[in-house]
N, C-alpha and C positions, 0 to 999 in steps of 0.2 A: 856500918849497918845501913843496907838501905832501906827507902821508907815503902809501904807496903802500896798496891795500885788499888784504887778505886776506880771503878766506872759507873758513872753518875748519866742515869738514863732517862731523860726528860725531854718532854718538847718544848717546855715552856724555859725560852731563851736568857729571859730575866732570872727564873731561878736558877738555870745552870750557873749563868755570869757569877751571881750574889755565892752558890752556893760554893763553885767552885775557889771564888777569891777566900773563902772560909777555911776551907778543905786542905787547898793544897801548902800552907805553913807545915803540917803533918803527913800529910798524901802526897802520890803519885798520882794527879788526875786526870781522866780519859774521860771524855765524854762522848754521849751518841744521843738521838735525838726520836728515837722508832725503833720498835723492835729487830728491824733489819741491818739497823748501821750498828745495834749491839751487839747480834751474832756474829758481825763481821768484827766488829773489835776484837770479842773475846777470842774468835777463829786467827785471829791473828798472835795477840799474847793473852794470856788469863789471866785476868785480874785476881785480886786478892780477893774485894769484895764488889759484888754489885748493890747499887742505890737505884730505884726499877721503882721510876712512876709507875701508877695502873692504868691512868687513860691518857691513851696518846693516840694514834691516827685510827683507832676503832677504842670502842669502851675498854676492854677486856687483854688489849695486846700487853699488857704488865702480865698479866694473870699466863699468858701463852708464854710468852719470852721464860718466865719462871718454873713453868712448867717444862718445858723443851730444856733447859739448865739443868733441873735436878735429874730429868727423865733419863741421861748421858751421863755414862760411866764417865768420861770422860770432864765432864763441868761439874757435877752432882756434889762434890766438895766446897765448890764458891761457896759462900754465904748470901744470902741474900735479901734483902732491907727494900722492903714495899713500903711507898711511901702514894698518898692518896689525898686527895681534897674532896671523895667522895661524898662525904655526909656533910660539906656545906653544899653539894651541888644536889643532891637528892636529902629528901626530907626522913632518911629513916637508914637505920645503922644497919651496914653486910658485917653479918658474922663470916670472920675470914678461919679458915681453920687447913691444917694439911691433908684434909680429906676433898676440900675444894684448890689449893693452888697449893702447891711446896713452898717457905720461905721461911728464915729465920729469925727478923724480928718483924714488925708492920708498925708504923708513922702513919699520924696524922696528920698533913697540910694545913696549916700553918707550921712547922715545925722549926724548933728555935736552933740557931747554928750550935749550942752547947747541950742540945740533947742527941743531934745527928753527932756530933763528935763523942758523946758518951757512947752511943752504942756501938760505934766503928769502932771504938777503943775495945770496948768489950768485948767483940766479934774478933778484934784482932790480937788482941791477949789471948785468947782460948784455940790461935792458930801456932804452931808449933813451925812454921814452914819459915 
């Protein structure tokens, strides 16, 4: 059996590093660093699941990347795990909801390697593929 892909989409180098040496004992991991080098991963193979900071080279390019994903027949199945340090960098909490960005679960930054690995698990249980 092989093991499912994640594409783990950050700019912040140190988390990739940290997160990916976590990840990949369980995963297949790919990583991209902006919404652009993600399209072009997934355009290339498609992950099982996306990991999709929300601010990387503008505020908002998580929220667009994820939006452009579910918007395509074609990607709209990924799952996808928004992950943010939003509410230590602003003083007041966004209500995230599927009427503002499409996604299937949302993290908070700090996020501990045993609750990212919980939810991938559970994202990837409830995949049939």
């Amino acid at each position: 059996m092989s093991k499912k892909t994640v594409l783990l989409v950050d700019d912040d180098e140190v988390f990739v590093e940290a997160t990916t040496a976590i990840l990949e004992s369980v995963y297949e991991v790919r990583t991209a660093s902006n919404g652009q080098e993600a399209h072009e991963a997934i355009a290339r193979e498609r992950p099982d699941v996306v990991v999709l900071d929300v601010m990387m080279d503008h505020l908002s390019e998580g929220f667009d990347v994820a939006r452009k994903l579910k918007g395509d027949v074609a990607t709209r199945h990924i799952p996808v795990v928004m992950l943010t340090g939003v509410d230590q960098v602003y003083d007041y909490r966004m209500e995230m909801d599927e009427s503002f960005f499409p996604h299937d679960r949302f993290l908070e930054k700090p996020v501990t390697p045993e609750k990212l690995l919980q939810v991938l698990k559970e994202i990837c249980a409830g995949d049939d593929s």
